[in-house]
VORO-185792 format. One line per 10 residues: number of its first residue (from 0); their letters; for each residue z, x, y of N, C-alpha, C, O. Coordinates in steps of 0.2 Angstrom, whole numbers. Atoms other than C-alpha are relative to their C-alpha. Layout:
BEGIN
NUM> A> Z X Y Z X Y Z X Y Z X Y ~ ...
//
This chain:
BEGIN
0> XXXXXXXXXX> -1 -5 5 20 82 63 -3 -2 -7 -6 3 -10 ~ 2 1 5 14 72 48 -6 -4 1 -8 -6 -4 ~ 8 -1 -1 -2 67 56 -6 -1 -4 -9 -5 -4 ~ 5 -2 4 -13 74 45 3 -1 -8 -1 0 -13 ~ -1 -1 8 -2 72 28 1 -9 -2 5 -11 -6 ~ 0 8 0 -4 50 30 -8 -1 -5 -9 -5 -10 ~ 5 6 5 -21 48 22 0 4 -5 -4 3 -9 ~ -4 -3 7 -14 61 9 2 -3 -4 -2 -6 -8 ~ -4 8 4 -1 48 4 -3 -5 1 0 -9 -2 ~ 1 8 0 -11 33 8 -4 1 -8 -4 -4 -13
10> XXXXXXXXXX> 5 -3 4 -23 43 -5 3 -1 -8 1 -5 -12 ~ -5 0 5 -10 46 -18 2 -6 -2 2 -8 -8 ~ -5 6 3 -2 30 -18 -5 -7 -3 -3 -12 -6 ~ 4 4 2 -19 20 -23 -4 3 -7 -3 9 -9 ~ 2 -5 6 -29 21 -40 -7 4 2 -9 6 7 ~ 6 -7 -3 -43 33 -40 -6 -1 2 -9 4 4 ~ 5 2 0 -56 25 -39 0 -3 9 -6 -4 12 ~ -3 2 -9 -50 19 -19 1 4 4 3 1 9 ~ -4 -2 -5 -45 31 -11 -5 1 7 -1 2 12 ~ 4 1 -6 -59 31 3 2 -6 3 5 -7 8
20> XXXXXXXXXX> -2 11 -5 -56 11 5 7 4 2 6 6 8 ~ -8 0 -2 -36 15 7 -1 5 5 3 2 10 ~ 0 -5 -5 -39 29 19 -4 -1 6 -2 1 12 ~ 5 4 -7 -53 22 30 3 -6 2 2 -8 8 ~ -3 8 -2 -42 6 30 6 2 6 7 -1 12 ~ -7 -5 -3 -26 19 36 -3 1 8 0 0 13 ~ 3 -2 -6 -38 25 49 -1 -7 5 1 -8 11 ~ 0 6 -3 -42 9 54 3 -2 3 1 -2 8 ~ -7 4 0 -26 0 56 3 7 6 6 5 11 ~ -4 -5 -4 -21 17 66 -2 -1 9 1 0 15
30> XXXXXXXXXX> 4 1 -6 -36 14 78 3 -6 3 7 -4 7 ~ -2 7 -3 -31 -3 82 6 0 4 8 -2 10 ~ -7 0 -3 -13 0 83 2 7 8 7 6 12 ~ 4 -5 -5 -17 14 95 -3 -3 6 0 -2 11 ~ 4 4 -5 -28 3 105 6 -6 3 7 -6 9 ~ -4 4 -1 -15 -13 106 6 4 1 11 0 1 ~ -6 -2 -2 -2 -2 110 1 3 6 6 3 8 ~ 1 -2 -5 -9 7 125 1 -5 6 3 -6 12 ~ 0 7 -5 -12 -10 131 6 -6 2 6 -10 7 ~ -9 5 -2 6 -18 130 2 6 3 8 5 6
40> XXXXXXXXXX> -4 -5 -6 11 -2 139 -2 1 7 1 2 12 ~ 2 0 -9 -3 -2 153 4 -7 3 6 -7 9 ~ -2 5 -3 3 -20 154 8 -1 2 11 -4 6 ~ -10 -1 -2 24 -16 154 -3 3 5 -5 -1 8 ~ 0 -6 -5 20 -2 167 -4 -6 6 -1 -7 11 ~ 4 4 -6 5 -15 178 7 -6 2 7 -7 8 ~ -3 4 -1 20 -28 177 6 3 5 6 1 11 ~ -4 -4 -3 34 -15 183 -1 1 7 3 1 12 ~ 3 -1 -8 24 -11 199 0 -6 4 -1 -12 2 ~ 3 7 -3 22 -21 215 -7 2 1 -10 7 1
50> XXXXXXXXXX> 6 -1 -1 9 -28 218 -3 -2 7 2 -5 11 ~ 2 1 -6 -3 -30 235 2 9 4 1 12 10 ~ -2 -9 -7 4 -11 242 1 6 -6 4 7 -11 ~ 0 -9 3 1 7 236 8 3 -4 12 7 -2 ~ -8 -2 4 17 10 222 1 7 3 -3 11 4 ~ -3 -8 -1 29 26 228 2 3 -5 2 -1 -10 ~ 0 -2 7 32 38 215 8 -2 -2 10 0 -8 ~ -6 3 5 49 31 211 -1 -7 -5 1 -9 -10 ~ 1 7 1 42 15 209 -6 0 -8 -6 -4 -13 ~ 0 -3 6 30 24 196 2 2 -5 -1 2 -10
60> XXXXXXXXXX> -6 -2 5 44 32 188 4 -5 -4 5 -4 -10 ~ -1 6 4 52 17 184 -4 -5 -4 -2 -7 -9 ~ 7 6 4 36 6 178 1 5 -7 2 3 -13 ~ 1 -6 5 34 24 167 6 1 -3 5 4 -8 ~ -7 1 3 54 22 162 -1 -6 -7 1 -6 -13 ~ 1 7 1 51 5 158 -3 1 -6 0 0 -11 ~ 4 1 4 37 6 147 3 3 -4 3 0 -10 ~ -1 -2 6 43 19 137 7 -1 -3 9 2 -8 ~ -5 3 4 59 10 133 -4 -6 -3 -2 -7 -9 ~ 4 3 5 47 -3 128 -2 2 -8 -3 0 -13
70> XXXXXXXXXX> 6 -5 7 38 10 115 6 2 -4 5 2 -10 ~ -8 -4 3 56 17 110 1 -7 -7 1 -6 -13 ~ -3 5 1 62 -3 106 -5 -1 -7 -4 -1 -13 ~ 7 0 6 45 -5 96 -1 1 -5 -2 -3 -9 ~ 0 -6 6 45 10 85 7 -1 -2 8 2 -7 ~ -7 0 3 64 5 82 0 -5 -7 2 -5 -13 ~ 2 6 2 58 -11 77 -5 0 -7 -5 -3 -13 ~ 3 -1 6 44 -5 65 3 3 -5 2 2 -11 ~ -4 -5 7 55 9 56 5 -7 -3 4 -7 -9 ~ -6 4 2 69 -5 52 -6 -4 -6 -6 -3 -12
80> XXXXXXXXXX> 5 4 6 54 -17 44 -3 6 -5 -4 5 -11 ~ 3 -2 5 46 -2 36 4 1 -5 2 1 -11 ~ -6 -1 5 63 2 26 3 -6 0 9 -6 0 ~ -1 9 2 64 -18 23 -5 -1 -4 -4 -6 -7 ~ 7 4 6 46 -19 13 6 -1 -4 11 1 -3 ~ -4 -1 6 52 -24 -5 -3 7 -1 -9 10 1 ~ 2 -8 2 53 -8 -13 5 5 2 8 9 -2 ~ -1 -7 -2 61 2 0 -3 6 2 -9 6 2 ~ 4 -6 -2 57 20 7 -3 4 -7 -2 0 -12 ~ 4 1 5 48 28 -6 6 8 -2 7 12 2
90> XXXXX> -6 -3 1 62 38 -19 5 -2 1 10 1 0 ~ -6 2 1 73 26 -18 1 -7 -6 -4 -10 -6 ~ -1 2 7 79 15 -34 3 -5 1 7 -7 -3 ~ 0 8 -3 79 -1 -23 -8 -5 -4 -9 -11 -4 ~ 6 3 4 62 -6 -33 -3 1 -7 -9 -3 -8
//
């Protein structure tokens, strides 16, 4: 949903003379995390399966359960840190 209003704010929050660096960096860091994140999920999901014999589709369904409690646990783990920066979430009168 807010997709496209990220290098908005990344834009806003830097001085004016930056706002391509902050925004290319945003882009960046998106790539990345995007890429290592695919990859700790192919490997929860390759780990979930057996291995040496053709998996049945439950057995895919589970590896596929699996991972995305992995991804669940993860993104819990970042929002918690991101409303931990100093500061706070942004509008609040912790900083």
């Amino acid at each position: 949903m807010c997709y496209l209003d990220i290098p908005f704010g990344i834009a806003a929050a830097v001085a004016r003379r930056h706002p391509g660096v902050a925004t290319s960096f945003g882009q960046f860091t998106r790539s990345i995390g995007g890429a290592v994140g695919v990859a700790l999920l192919g490997a929860v999901m390759a780990g979930a399966l057996p291995s040496g014999q053709e998996p049945t589709a439950a057995e895919m369904t589970g590896a596929l359960h699996r991972a995305f409690w992995v991804a669940t646990l993860v993104s819990a783990v970042a929002v918690v840190m991101a409303i931990r920066i100093a500061g706070g979430p942004p509008g609040s009168a912790t900083g």
